[in-house]
C-alpha positions as CSV (number, residue, x, y, z in Angstrom):
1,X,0.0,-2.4,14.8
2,X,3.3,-1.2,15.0
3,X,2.2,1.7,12.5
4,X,-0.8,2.8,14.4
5,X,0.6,6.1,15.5
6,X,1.1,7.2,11.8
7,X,-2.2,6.3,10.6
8,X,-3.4,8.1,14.0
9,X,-1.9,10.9,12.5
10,X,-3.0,11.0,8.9
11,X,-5.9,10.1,10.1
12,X,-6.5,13.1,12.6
13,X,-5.5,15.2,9.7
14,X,-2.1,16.1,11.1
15,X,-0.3,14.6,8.3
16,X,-1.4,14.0,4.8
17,X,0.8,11.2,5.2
18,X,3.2,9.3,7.2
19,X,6.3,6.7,7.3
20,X,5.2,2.9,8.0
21,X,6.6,-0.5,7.8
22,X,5.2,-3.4,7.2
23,X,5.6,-6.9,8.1
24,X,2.2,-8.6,8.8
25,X,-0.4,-5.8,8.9
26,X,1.0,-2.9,10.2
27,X,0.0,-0.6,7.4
28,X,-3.3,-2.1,6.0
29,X,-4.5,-2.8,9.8
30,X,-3.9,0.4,11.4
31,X,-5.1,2.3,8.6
32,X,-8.2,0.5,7.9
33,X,-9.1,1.0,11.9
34,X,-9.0,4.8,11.4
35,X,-10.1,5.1,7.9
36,X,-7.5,6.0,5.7
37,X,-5.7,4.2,3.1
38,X,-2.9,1.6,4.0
39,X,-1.7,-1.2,1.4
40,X,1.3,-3.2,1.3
41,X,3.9,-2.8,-1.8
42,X,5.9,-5.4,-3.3
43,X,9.7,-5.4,-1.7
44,X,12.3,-3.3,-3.1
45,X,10.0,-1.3,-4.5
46,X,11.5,1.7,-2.4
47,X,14.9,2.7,-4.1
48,X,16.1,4.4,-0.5
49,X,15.6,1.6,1.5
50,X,16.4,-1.8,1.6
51,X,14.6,-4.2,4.4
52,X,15.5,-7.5,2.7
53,X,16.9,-8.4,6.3
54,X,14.2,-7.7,8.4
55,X,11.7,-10.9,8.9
56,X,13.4,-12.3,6.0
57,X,12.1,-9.6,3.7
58,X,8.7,-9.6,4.5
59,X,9.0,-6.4,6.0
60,X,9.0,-3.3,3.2
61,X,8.5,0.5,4.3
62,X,6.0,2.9,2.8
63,X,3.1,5.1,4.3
64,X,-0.6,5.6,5.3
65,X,-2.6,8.2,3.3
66,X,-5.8,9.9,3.4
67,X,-6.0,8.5,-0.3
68,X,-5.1,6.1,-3.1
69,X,-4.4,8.7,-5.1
70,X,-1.9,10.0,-2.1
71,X,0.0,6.6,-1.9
72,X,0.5,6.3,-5.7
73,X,2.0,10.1,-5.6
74,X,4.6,8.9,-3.0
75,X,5.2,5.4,-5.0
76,X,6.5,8.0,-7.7
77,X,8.7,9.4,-5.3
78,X,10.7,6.5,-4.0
79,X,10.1,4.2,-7.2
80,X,12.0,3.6,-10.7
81,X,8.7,4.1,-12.9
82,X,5.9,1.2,-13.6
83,X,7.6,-1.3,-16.1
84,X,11.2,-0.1,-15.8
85,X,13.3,-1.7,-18.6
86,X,10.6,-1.6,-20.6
87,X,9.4,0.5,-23.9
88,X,6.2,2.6,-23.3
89,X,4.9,5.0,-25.9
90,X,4.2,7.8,-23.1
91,X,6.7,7.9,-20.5
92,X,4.4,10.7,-19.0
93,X,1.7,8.0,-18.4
94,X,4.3,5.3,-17.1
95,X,3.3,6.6,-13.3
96,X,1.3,5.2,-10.1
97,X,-0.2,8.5,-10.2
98,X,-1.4,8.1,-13.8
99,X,-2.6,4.8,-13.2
100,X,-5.0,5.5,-10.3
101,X,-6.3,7.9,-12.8
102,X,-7.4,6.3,-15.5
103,X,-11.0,5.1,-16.0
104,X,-11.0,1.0,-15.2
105,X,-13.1,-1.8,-16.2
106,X,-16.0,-3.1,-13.9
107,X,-14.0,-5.2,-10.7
108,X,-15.3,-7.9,-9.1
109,X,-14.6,-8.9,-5.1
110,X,-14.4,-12.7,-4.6
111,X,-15.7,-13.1,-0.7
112,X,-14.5,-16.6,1.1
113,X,-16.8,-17.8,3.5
114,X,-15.6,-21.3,4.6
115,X,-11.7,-21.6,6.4
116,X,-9.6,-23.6,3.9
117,X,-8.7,-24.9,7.9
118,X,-12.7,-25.3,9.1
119,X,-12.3,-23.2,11.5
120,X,-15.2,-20.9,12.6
121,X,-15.5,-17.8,10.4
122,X,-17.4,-15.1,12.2
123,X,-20.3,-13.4,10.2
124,X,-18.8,-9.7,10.7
């Protein structure tokens, strides 16, 4: 992926984290290959820069992590906080940061194992 040299990086230990774009996979790709954290954010989530051109928006900037916890911290940086516009009753707790830090509820993980295109899908 075209962001394989970052997550190389952070994942080396170089970095605790570095730039990345994203388009189809370059972030999550990468990043799961070297095992670190790589996700995708919603566009125009980043206040600094605006990629609405690029693939017709599909492509949005952020970075690979060593953690969740890492990539929430930088969301804080470069966002307008969770629910902007809104009322909260803690601003304080109105964070990415805060959110991966509160206990959750029990999650369940759906797993497809037929192509909605029948083609093959490998057992890996």
């Amino acid at each position: 992926g075209s962001s394989g040299g970052s997550s190389a990086a952070v994942a080396a230990r170089v970095f605790p984290m570095s730039y990345s774009s994203y388009g189809g996979g370059s972030i999550r790709l990468p990043a799961s290959y070297c095992g670190i954290f790589g996700f995708k954010p919603s566009r125009n989530i980043n206040r600094y820069e605006n990629m609405s051109d690029a693939w017709g928006g599909a492509v949005v900037s952020h970075v690979s992590t060593i953690s969740v916890r890492d990539s929430a911290a930088y969301l804080d940086l470069i966002t307008d906080k969770i629910g902007a516009g809104y009322s909260v009753s803690n601003p304080e707790e109105n964070t990415y940061l805060h959110s991966v830090s509160k206990k959750t509820k029990k999650l369940t993980i759906g797993l497809i194992t037929e192509s909605p295109t029948r083609t093959p899908v490998y057992a890996e």
